[in-house]
C-alpha positions, 0 to 999 in steps of 0.5 A: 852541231855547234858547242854552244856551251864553248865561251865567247860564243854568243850565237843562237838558234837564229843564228844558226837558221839564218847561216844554215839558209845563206850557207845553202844560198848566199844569195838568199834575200834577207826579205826571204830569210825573215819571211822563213824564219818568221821575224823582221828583216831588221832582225836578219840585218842586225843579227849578219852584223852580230856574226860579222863583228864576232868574226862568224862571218868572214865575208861571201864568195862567187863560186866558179866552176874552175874547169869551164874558165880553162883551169883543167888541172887541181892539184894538192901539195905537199911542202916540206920547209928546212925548219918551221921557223920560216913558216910566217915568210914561206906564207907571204911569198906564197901568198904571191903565187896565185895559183894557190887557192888553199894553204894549211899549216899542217902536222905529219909528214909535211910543213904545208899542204897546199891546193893548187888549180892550174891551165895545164900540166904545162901551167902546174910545172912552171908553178911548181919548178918556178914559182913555189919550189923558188921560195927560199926554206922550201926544201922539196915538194910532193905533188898529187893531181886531183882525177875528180873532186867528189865531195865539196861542201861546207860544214853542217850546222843542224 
């Protein structure tokens, strides 16, 4: 449930419904949402446009199944940098390798916890050897391959 008592966070139960529907089906028509919802269709549109400028909303995404379009390999990576101060520079020359589909900046035993989708094993070691290990201030890797995603899904707002 969202902490509505949090400041700066100026969202209702509206709002909650509207993005419990678009987070369930981003292709929800507004038509459909309002009809469901029992308000107007300007009312969804003006309350999108809220979300979007607080920066609830960041944007919507195709969903491809990463397999069926020749990527059979997803790995996680864990990244361990000489020292945390070239983290912001590690970021932008990773951001160049686009393999990577996920990066966190992350506590414990590593710097940086990536995910990774690739071809091959072939694809996942050229990634690995020539791409992220060749960044300056990465001082080593430890790869773990993904046998079955089980659970993937976004959070629960109600």
């Amino acid at each position: 449930m969202i902490d509505k008592t949090r400041p700066n966070l100026e969202i209702d139960n509206l709002d909650i419904d509207i993005l419990s529907i678009l987070m369930n089906d981003a292709t929800t028509a507004y038509t459909e949402i309002a009809k469901e919802l029992i308000v107007s269709g300007g009312t969804i549109h003006v309350r999108m446009k809220k979300m979007q400028d607080m920066g609830i909303i960041k944007g919507s995404n195709l969903i491809v199944d990463a397999q069926k379009v020749g990527y059979d390999i997803t790995a996680f990576l864990g990244i361990y940098l000489e020292k945390g101060s070239i983290y912001h520079e590690a970021v932008e020359k990773l951001k160049q390798v686009k393999e990577i589909v996920e990066l966190h900046y992350t506590t414990g035993g590593w710097s940086m916890f990536a995910k990774i989708i690739c071809r091959d094993t072939t694809h996942l070691r050229h990634v690995l050897n020539d791409e992220v290990q060749a960044v300056p201030g990465i001082q080593r890797t430890e790869t773990f391959i993904s046998l079955e995603e089980s659970i993937k899904r976004q959070i629960t707002l109600k």
